[in-house]
FIPA-866309 format. One record per residue (C-alpha): residue number from 0; residue in three letters; x, y, z. Coordinates in steps of 0.001 Angstrom, whole numbers. Layout:
+-----+-----+---------+---------+---------+
!   k !   r !      xx !      yy !      zz !
+-----+-----+---------+---------+---------+
! NUM ! ALA !       X !       Y !       Z !
...
+-----+-----+---------+---------+---------+
This chain:
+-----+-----+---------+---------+---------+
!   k !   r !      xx !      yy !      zz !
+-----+-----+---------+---------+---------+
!   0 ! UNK !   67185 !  -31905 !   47273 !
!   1 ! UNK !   63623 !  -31922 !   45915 !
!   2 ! UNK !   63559 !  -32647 !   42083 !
!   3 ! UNK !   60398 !  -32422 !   39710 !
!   4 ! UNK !   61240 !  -34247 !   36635 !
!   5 ! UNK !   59020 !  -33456 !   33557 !
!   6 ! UNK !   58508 !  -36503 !   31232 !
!   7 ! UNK !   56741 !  -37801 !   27712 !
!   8 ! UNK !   54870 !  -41049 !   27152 !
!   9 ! UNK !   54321 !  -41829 !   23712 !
!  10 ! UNK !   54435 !  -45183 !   21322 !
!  11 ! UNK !   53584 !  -48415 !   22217 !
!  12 ! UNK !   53914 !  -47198 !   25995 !
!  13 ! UNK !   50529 !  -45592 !   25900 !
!  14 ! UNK !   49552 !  -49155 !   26636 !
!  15 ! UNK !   51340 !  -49730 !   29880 !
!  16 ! UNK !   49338 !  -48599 !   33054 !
!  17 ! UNK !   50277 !  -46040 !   35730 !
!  18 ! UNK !   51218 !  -48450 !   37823 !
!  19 ! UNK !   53392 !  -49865 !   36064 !
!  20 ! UNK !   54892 !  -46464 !   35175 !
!  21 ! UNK !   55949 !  -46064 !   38668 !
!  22 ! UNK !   57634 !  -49546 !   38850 !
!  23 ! UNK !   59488 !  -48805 !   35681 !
!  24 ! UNK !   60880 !  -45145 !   36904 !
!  25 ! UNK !   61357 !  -46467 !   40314 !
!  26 ! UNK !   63806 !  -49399 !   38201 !
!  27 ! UNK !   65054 !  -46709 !   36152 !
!  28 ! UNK !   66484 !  -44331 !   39054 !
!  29 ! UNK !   68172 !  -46819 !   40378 !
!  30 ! UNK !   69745 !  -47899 !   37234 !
!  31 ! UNK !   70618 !  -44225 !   36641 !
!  32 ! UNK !   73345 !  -44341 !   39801 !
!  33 ! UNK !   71606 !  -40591 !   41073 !
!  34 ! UNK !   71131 !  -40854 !   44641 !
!  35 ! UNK !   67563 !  -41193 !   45208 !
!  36 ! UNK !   65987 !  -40687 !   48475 !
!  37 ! UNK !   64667 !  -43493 !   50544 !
!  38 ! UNK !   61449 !  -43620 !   53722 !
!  39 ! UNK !   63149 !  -44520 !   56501 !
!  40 ! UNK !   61440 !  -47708 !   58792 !
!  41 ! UNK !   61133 !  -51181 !   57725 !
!  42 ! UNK !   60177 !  -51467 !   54778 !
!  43 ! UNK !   61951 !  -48389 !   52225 !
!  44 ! UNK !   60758 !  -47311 !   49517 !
!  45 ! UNK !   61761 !  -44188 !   46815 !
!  46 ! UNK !   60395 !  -40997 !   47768 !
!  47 ! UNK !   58602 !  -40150 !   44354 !
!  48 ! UNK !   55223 !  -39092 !   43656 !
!  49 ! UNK !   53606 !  -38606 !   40331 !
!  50 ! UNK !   51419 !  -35685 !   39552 !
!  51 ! UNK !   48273 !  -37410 !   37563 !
!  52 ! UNK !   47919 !  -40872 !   36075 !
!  53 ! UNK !   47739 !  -40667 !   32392 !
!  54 ! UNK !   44444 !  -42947 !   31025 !
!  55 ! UNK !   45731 !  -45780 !   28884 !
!  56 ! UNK !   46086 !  -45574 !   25388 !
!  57 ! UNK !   46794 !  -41869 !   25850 !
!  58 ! UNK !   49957 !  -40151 !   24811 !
!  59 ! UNK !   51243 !  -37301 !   26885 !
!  60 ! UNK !   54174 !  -34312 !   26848 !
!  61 ! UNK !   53067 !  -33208 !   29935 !
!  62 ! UNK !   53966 !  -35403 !   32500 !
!  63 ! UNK !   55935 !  -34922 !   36169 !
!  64 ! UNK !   57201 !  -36775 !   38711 !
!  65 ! UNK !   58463 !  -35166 !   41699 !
!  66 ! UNK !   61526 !  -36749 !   43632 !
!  67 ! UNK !   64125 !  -36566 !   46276 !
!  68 ! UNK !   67999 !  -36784 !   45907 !
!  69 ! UNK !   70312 !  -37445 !   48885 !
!  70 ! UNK !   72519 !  -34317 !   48324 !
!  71 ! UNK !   72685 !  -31499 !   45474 !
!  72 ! UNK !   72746 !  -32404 !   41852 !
!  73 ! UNK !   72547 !  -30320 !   38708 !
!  74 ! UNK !   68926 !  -30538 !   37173 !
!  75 ! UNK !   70777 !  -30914 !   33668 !
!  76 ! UNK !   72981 !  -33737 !   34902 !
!  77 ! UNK !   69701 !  -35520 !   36634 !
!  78 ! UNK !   68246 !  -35287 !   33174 !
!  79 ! UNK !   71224 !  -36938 !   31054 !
!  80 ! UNK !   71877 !  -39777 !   33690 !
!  81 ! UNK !   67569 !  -40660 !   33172 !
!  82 ! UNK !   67863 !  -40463 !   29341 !
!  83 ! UNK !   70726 !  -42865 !   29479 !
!  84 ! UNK !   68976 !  -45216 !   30506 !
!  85 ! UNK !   65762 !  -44586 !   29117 !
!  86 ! UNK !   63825 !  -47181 !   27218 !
!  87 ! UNK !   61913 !  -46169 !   23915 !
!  88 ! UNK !   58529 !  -44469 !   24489 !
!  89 ! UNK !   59907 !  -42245 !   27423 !
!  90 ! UNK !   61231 !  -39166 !   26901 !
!  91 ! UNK !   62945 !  -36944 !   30150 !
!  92 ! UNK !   61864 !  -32822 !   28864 !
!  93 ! UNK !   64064 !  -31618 !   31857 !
!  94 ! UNK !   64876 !  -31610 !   35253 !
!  95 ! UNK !   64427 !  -28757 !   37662 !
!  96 ! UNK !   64890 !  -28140 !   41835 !
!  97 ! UNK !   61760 !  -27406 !   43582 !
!  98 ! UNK !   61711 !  -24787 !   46548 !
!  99 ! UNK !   61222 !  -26432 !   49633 !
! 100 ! UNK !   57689 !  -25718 !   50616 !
! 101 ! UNK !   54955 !  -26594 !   52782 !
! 102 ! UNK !   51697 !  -26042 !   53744 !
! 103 ! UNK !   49921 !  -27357 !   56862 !
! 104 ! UNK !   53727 !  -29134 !   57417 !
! 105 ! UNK !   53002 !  -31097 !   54478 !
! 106 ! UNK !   55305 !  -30941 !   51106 !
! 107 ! UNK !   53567 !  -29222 !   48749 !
! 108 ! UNK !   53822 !  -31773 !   45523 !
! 109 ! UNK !   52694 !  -31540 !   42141 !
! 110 ! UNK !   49623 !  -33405 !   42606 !
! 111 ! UNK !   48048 !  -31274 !   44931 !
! 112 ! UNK !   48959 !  -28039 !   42715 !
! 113 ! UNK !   46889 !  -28849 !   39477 !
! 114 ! UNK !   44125 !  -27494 !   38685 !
! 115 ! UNK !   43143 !  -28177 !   35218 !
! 116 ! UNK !   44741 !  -30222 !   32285 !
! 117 ! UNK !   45404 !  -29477 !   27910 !
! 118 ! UNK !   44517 !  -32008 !   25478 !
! 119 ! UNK !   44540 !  -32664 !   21705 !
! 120 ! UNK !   42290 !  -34415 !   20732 !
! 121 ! UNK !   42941 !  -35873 !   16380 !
! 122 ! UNK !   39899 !  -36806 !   15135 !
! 123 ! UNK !   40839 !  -40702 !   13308 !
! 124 ! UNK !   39663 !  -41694 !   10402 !
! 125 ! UNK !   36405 !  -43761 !    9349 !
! 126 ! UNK !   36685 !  -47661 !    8964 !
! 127 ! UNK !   36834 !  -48823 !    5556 !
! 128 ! UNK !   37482 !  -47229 !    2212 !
! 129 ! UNK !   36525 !  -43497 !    1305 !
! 130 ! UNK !   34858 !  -43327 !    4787 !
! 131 ! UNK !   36000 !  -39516 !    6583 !
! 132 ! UNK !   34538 !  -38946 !   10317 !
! 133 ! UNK !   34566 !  -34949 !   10625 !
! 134 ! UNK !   33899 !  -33191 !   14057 !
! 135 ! UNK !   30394 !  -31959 !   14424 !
! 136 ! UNK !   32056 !  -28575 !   14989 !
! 137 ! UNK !   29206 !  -26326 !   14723 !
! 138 ! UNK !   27177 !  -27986 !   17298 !
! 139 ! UNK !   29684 !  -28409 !   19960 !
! 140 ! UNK !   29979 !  -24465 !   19959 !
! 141 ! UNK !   26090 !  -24253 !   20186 !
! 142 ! UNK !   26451 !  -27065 !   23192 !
! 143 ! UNK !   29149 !  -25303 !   24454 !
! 144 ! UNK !   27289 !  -21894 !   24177 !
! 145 ! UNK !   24220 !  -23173 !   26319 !
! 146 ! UNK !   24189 !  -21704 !   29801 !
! 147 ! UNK !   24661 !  -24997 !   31390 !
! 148 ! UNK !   25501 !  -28454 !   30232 !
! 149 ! UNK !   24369 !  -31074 !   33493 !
! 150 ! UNK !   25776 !  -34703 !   33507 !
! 151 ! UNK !   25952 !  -37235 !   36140 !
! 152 ! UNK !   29637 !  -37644 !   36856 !
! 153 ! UNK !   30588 !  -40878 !   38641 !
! 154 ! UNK !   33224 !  -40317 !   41601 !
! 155 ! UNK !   34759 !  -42978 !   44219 !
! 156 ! UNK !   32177 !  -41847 !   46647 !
! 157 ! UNK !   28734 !  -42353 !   43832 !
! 158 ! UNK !   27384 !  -40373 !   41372 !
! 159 ! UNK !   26827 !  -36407 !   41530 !
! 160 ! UNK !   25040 !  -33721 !   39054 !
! 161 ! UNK !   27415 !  -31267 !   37951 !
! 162 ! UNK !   26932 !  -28505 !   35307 !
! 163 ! UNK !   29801 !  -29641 !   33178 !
! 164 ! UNK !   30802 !  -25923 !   31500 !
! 165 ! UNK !   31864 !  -25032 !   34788 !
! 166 ! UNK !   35153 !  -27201 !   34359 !
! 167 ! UNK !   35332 !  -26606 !   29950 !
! 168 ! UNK !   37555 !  -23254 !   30560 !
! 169 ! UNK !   39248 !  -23330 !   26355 !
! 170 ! UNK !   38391 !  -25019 !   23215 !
! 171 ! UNK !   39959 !  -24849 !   19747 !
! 172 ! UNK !   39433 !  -26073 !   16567 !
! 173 ! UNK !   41585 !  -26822 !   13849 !
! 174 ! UNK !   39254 !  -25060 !   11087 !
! 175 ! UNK !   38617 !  -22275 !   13006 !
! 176 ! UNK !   40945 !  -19984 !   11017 !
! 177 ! UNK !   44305 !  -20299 !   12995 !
! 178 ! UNK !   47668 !  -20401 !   10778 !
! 179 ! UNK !   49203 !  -22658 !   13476 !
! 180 ! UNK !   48893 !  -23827 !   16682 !
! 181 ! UNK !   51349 !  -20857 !   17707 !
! 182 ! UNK !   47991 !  -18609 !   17749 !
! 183 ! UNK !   46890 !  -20689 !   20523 !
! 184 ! UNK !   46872 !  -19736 !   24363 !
! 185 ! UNK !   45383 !  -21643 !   26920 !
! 186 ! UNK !   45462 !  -20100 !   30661 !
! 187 ! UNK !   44327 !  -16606 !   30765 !
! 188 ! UNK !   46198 !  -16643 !   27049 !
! 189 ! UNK !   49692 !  -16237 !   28795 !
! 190 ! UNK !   51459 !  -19452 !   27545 !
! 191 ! UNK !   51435 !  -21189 !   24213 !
! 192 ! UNK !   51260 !  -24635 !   25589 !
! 193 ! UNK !   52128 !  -25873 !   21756 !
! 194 ! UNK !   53296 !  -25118 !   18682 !
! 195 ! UNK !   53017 !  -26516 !   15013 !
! 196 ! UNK !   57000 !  -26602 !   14723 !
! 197 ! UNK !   57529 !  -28392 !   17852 !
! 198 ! UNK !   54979 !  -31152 !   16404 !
! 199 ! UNK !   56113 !  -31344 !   13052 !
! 200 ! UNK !   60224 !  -31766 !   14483 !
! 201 ! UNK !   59781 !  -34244 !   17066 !
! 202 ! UNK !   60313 !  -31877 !   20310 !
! 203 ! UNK !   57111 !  -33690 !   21074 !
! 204 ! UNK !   55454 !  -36532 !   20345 !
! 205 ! UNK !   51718 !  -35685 !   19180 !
! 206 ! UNK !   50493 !  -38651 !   17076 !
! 207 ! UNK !   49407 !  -38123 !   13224 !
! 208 ! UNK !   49326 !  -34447 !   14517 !
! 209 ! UNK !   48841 !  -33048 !   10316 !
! 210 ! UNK !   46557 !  -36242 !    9422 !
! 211 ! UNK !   42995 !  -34994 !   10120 !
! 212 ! UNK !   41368 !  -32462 !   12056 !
! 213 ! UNK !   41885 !  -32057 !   15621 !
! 214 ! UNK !   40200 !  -29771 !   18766 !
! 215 ! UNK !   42393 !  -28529 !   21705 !
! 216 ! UNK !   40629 !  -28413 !   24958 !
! 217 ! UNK !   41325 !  -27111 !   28686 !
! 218 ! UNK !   39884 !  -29379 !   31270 !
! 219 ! UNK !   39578 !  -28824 !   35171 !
! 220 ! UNK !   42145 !  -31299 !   36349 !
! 221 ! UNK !   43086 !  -32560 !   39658 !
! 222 ! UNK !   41738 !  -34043 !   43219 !
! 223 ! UNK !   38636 !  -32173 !   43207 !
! 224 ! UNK !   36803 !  -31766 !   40008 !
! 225 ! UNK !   38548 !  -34219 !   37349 !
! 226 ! UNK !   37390 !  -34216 !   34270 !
! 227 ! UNK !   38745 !  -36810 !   31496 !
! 228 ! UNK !   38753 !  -35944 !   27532 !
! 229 ! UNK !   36371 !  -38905 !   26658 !
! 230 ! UNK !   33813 !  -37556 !   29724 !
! 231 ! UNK !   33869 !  -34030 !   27564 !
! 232 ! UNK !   33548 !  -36012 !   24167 !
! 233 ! UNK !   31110 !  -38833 !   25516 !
! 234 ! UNK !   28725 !  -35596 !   27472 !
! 235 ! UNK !   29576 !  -32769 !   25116 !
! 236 ! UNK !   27707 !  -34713 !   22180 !
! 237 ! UNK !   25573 !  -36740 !   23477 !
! 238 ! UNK !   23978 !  -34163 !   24454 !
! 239 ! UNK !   23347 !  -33097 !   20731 !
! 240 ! UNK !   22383 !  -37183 !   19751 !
! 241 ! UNK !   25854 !  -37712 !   18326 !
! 242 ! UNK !   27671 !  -40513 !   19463 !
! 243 ! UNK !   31607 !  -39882 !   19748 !
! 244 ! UNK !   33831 !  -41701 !   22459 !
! 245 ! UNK !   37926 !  -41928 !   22986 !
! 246 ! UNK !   37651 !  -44432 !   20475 !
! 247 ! UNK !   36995 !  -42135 !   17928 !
! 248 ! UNK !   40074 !  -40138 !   19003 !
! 249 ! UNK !   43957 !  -40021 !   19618 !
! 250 ! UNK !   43998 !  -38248 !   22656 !
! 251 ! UNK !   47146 !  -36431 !   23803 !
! 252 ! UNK !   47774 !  -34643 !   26838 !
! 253 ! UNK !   49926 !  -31498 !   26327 !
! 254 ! UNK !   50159 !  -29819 !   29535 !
! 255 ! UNK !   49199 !  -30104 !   33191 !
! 256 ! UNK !   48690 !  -26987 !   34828 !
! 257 ! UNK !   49001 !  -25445 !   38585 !
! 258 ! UNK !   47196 !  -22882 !   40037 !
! 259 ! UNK !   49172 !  -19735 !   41974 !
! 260 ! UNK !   47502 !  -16511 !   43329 !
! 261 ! UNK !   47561 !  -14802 !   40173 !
! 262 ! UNK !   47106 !  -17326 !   37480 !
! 263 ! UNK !   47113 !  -21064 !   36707 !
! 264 ! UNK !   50584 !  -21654 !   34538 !
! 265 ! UNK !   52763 !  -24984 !   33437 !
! 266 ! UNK !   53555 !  -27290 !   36494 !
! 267 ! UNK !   57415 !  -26457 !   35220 !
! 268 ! UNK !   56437 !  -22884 !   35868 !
! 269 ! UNK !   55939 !  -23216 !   39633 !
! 270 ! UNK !   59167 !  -23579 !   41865 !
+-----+-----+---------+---------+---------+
């Protein structure tokens, strides 16, 4: 039984790594008594994969892990036994059974189905007293509105030129008229990926989400063209002589999206 298991990381835990994400879900399986599924061979290990490592210091309500169980569980039952156990800073969303496909008689996992990534981005506030940072709004939407925007993007294999609007598909901005953040679609405007009353009552875990102004952006996620919040911040305005960097922002990542012949939706979307 293949499992994807949608999680939030929030608190002090933006501090621990990925890897050490894995370690602590691979501990908290087997603490949960569900019957995960091992490799076979010498050395066996938990079948689990993770769909994409969350930069630290970053909060997230869109994260997935994708698992195996030795026979058939309910999703909703998967869910409780994780939250049991669960330590503060996690979160389990829910639990659901994934079709069993494959392509090229590989399993088709939520890592290789992203294809771009929802953020929300709170500007902080200035260092000491009466200082107030604001978001040079008005020139990222003339950056944003230039034909192309080139940067050098640094990958395993070197560095490559890439015209960086290619991979900005959404942006929004907290001033830009919208009652709440239920006006806002991402993804061919299908899916509200947030909303103000799921902030505001703890069904997720935004940080200081009503404490300054904030932009919501869709980024190309994934294997092939990755591209982080602070590389849209760092490129975005430098390219106008303003310096802003992650530093200057709590970053949260809302959603992780997959791509499917028609349209790209919510990883907990695709079966």
């Amino acid at each position: 039984m293949r499992v994807r298991i949608k999680f939030s990381k929030f608190d002090t835990m933006r501090f621990i790594g990925h890897l050490d994400v894995v370690r602590y879900f691979q501990r908290l399986l087997r603490r949960s008594g569900l019957p995960v599924k091992y490799t076979e061979g010498y050395h066996p290990h938990q079948i689990m994969s993770f769909a994409q490592p969350l930069g630290l210091g970053l909060t997230s309500d869109g994260e997935y892990l994708d698992t195996e169980f030795d026979k058939e569980i309910p999703p909703d039952l998967i869910a409780e036994k994780m939250r049991s156990v669960l330590s503060h800073g996690f979160d389990i969303r829910s639990a659901f059974r994934l079709a069993d496909r494959e392509v090229n008689k590989k399993i088709v996992t939520s890592m290789s189905l992203i294809s771009r990534a929802v953020y929300l981005l709170i500007l902080k506030d200035g260092d000491g007293e009466g200082a107030k940072k604001h978001i040079p709004v008005e020139k990222l939407k003339e950056i944003l509105g230039k034909e192309k925007l080139n940067i050098v993007k640094k990958t395993k294999k070197g560095e490559k030129e890439i015209d960086l609007k290619e991979y900005i598909y959404e942006t929004y901005y907290s001033g830009d008229g919208l009652e709440t953040l239920e006006e806002i679609y991402v993804s061919n405007h299908s899916t509200p990926v947030v909303n103000k009353k799921m902030l505001l009552d703890g069904s997720i875990h935004a940080p200081e989400f009503c404490a300054g102004e904030y932009l919501i952006v869709s980024l190309s996620a994934g294997s092939e063209t990755n591209i982080s919040p602070d590389l849209f911040m760092e490129s975005a305005f430098a390219d106008a002589g303003i310096r802003l960097s992650k530093n200057d922002f709590r970053i949260h990542r809302v959603e992780l999206y997959g791509s499917t012949p028609e349209e790209s939706v919510p990883l907990c979307l695709i079966p």
